[in-house]
C-alpha positions as CSV (number, residue, x, y, z in Angstrom):
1,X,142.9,45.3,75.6
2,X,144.4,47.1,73.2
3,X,147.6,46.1,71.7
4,X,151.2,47.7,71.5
5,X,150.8,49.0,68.0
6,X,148.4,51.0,69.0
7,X,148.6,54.8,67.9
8,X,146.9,57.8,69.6
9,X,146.9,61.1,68.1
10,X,147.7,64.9,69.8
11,X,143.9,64.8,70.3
12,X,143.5,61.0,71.7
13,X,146.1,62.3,74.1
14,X,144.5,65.3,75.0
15,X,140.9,63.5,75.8
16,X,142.9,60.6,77.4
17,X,144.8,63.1,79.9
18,X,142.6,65.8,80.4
19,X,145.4,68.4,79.4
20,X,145.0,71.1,76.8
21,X,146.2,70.1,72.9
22,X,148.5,73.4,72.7
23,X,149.8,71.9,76.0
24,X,151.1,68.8,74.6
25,X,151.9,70.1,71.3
26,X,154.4,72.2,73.0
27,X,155.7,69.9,75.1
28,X,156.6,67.7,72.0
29,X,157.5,70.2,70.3
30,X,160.1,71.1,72.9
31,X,161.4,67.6,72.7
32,X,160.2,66.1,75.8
33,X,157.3,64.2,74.2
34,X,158.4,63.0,70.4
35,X,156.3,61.2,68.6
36,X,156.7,57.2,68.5
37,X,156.3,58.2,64.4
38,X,153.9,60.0,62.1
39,X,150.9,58.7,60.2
40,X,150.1,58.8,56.1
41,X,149.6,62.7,56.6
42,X,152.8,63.1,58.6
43,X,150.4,63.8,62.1
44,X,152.2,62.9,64.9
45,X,151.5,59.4,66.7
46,X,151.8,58.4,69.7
47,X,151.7,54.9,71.4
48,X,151.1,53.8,75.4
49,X,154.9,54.6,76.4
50,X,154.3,58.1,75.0
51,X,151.1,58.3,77.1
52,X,153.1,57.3,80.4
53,X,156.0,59.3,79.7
54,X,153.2,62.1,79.1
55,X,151.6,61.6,82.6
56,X,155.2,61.6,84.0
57,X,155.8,65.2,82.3
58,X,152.5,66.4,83.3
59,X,153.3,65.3,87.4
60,X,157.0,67.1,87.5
61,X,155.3,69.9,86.1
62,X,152.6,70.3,88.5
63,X,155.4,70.1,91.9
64,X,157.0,73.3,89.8
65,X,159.8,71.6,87.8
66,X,161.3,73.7,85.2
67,X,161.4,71.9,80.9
68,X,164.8,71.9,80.8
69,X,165.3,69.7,84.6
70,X,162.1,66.9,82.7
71,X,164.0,66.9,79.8
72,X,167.3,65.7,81.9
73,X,165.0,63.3,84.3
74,X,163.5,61.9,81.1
75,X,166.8,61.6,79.5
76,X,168.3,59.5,83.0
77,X,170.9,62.3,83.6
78,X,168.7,63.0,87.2
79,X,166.5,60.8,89.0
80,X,163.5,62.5,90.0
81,X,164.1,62.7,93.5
82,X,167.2,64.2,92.7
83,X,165.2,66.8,90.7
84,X,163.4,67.2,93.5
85,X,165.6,67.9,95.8
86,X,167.2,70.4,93.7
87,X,163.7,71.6,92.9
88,X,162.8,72.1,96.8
89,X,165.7,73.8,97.7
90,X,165.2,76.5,94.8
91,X,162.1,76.5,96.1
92,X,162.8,77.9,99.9
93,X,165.4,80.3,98.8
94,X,162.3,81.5,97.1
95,X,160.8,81.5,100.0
96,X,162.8,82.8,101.8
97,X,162.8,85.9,99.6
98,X,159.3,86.6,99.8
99,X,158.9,86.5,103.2
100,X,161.7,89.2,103.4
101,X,159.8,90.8,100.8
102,X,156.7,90.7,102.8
103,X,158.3,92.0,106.1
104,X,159.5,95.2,104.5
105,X,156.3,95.6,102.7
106,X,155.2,95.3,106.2
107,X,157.8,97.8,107.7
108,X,156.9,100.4,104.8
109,X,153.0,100.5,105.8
110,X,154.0,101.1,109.8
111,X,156.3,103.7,108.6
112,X,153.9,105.2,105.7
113,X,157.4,105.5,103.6
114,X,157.4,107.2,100.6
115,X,158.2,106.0,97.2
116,X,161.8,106.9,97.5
117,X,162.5,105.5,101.1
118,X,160.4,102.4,100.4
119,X,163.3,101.9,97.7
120,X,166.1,102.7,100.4
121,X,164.8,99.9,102.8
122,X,164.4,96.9,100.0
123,X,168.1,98.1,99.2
124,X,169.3,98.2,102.6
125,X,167.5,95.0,103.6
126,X,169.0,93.2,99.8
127,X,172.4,93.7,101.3
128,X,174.7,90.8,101.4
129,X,176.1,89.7,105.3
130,X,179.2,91.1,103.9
131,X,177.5,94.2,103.0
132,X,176.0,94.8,106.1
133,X,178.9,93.5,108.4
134,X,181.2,96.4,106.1
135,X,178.5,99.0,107.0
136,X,178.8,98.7,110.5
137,X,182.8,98.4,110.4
138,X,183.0,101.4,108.1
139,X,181.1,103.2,111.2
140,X,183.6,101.9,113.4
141,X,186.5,103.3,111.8
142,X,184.7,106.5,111.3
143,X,184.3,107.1,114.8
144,X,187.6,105.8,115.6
145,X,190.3,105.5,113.4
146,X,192.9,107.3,114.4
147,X,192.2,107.7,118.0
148,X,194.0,105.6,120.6
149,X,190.7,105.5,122.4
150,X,189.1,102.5,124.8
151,X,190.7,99.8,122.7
152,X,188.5,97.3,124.5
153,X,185.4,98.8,123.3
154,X,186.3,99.4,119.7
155,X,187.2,95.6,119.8
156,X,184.1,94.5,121.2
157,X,182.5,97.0,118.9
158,X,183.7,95.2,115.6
159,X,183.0,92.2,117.1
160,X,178.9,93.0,117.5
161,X,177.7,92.1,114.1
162,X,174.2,92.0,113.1
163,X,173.7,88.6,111.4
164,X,170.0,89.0,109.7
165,X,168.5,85.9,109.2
166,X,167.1,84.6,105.6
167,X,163.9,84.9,107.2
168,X,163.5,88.0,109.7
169,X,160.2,88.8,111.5
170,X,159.4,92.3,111.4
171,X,161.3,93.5,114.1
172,X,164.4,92.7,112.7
173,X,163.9,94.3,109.6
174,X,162.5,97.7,111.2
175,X,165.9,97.0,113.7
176,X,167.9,96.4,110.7
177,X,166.6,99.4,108.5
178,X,166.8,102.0,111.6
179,X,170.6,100.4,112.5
180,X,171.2,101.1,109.3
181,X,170.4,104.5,109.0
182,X,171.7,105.0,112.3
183,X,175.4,104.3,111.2
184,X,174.9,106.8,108.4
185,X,174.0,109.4,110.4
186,X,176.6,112.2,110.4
187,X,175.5,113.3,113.8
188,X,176.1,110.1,115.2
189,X,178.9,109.9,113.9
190,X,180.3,112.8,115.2
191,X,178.7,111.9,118.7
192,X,180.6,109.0,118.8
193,X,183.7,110.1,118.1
194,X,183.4,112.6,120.4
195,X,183.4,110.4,123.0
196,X,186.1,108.2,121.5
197,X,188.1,111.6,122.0
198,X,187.7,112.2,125.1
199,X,188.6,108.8,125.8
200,X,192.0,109.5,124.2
201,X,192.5,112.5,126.6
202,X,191.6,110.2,129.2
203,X,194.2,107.5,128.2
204,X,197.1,110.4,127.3
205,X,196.7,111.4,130.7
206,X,197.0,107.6,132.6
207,X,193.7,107.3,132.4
208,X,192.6,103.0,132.7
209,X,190.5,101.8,130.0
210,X,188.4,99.0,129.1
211,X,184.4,97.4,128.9
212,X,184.0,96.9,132.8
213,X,180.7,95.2,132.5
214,X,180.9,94.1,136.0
215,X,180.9,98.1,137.3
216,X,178.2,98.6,134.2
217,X,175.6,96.0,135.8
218,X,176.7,97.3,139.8
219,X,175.9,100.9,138.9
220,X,172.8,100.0,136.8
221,X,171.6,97.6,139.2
222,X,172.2,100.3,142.5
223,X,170.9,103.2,140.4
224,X,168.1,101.5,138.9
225,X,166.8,100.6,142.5
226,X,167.1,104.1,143.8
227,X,164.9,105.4,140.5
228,X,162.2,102.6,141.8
229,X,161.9,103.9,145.2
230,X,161.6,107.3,143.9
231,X,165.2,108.9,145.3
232,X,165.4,112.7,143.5
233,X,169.1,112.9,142.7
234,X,169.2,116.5,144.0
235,X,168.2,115.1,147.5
236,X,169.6,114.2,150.5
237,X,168.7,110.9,150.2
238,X,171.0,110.6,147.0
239,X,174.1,111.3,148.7
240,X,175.2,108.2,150.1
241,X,174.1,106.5,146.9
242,X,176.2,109.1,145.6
243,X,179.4,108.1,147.1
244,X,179.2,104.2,147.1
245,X,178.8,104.9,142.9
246,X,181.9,107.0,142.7
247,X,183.8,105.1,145.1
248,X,183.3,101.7,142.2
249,X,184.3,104.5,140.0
250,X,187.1,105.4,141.8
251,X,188.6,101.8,142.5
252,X,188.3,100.4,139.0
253,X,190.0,103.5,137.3
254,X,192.4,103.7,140.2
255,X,191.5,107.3,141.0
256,X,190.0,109.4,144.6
257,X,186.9,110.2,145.7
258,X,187.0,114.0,145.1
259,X,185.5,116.7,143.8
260,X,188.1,117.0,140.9
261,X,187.3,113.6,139.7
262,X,183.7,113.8,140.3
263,X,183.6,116.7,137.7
264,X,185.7,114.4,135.6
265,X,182.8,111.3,136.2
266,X,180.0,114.0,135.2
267,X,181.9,114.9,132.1
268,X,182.8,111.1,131.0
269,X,179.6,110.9,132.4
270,X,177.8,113.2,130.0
271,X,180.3,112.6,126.9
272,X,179.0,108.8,126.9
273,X,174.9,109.6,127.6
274,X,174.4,109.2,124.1
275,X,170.6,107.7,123.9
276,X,171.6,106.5,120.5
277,X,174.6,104.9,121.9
278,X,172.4,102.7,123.5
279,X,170.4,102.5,120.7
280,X,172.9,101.0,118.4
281,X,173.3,98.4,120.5
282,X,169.8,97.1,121.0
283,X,168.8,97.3,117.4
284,X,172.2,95.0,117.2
285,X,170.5,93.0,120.3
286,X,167.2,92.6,118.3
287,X,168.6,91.2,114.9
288,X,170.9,88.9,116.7
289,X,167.9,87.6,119.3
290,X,170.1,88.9,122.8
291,X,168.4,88.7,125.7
292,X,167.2,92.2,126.5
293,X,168.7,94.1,129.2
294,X,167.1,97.1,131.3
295,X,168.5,100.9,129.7
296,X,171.0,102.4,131.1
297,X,170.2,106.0,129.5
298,X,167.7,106.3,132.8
299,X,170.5,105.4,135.1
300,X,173.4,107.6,133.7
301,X,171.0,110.9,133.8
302,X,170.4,110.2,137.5
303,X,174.1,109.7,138.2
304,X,174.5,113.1,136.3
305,X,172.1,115.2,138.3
306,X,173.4,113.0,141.3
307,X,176.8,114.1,141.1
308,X,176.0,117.6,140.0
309,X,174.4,117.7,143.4
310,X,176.8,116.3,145.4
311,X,180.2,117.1,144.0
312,X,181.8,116.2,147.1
């Protein structure tokens, strides 16, 4: 057995351990190995503490632990499952990251982007909640500001907010990217606030406002059957369809069945049949995990062509 005055050189070390000399030459030289003292030709020395203090570095190394966290686990200012704790958590925001990384690499070979709007999409993607949440608000007050339009909706609208997780799958990130672009798109814009003025009008006039998701899901739900059996909206067949709609219209805007407000319907009607409307609201569906709902873009141009054809 050999005894406690024992001395090993870098060397001994490095045949003892199995690690490379310039390995643990720079681990002593950066102060996490010194030497227990120096022989006649001033080599370093080490003894069997320096040797388990060596395997010790060599482990916390190996699970990804940075010098400067060894050098305060060998100095007792962190134990080393505090380090590792510290360490692991570092280590799935890293995570994380890549795997956002790898979901808009993914995104960029279905879209065959370019250079330029593979840059655009690790931007857009980069952005903070914050970021994103001011994006979609800064749409909202684009299209709206200003307008005494459906109050309900606008407030609903801010309300929607995509929350992206740390770790998407790849249909959140195209849903993000194309939401994204979608509420930077001057066309959209303008499409929106169109209808947000024409809901002013509506209002100036007496007009009643608000979400009425119960008369949404009704009409969907009637319309939606009527598309199944194959009713042409121009036919006879439509017609009492026709009436039972605007007659729900009717009663929750506290209007008449007539012609007058049937042009009205067709031209709130047509004002709101916005594809990307809809759009904007799935791609907010799909980053937040909603459950997802038939389209209503089907329904309203059936209702359109319906009432066309039967304006009284």
């Amino acid at each position: 057995m050999l005894g406690m005055r024992e001395r090993y050189s870098i060397g001994d070390l490095a045949r003892r351990t199995g690690l490379p000399v310039r390995t643990i030459r720079f681990w002593s030289d950066a102060g996490l190995l010194p030497p227990t003292d120096r022989s006649p030709a001033n080599h370093r020395r080490y003894d069997l503490a320096a040797i388990a203090r060596l395997d010790l570095i060599r482990t916390l190394r190996e699970i990804g632990l940075d010098l400067a966290t060894i050098g305060r686990v060998l100095a007792d200012e962190l134990t080393v499952a505090e380090a590792a704790a510290r360490h692991a958590e570092a280590l799935d925001v890293q995570i994380r990251v890549l795997r956002t990384r790898a979901a808009v690499a993914r995104a960029v070979a279905r879209r065959g982007a370019d250079p330029e709007e593979m840059a655009l999409m690790h931007r857009i993607v980069r952005l903070s909640e914050a970021e994103r949440h001011r994006l979609i608000t800064d749409f909202v007050d684009r299209a709206f500001g200003g307008l005494d339009a459906n109050q309900d909706f606008v407030d609903w609208l801010r309300s929607t907010l995509p929350y992206l997780p740390d770790e998407p799958t790849d249909a959140q990130v195209d849903a993000w990217v194309e939401l994204a672009e979608l509420v930077r798109d001057e066309d959209f814009v303008a499409s929106v606030r169109r209808m947000a003025e024409h809901q002013a009008a509506e209002i100036a006039e007496g007009g009643r406002m608000g979400l009425h998701h119960k008369l949404t899901i009704e009409v969907r739900d009637l319309v939606g059957a009527a598309i199944g059996a194959g009713v042409e909206p121009t036919g006879p067949a439509a017609a009492d369809l026709v009436s039972d709609v605007v007659a729900r219209y009717a009663e929750t805007f506290g209007e008449a069945d007539t012609p007058a407000y049937r042009a009205k319907l067709v031209r709130r009607l047509r004002t709101a049949n916005d594809p990307r409307t809809e759009r904007y609201v799935r791609l907010i569906g799909i980053i937040n995990e909603w459950p997802e709902t038939p389209p209503l873009a089907p329904v309203f141009g059936w209702l359109i062509a319906a009432l066309e054809s039967h304006p009284e």
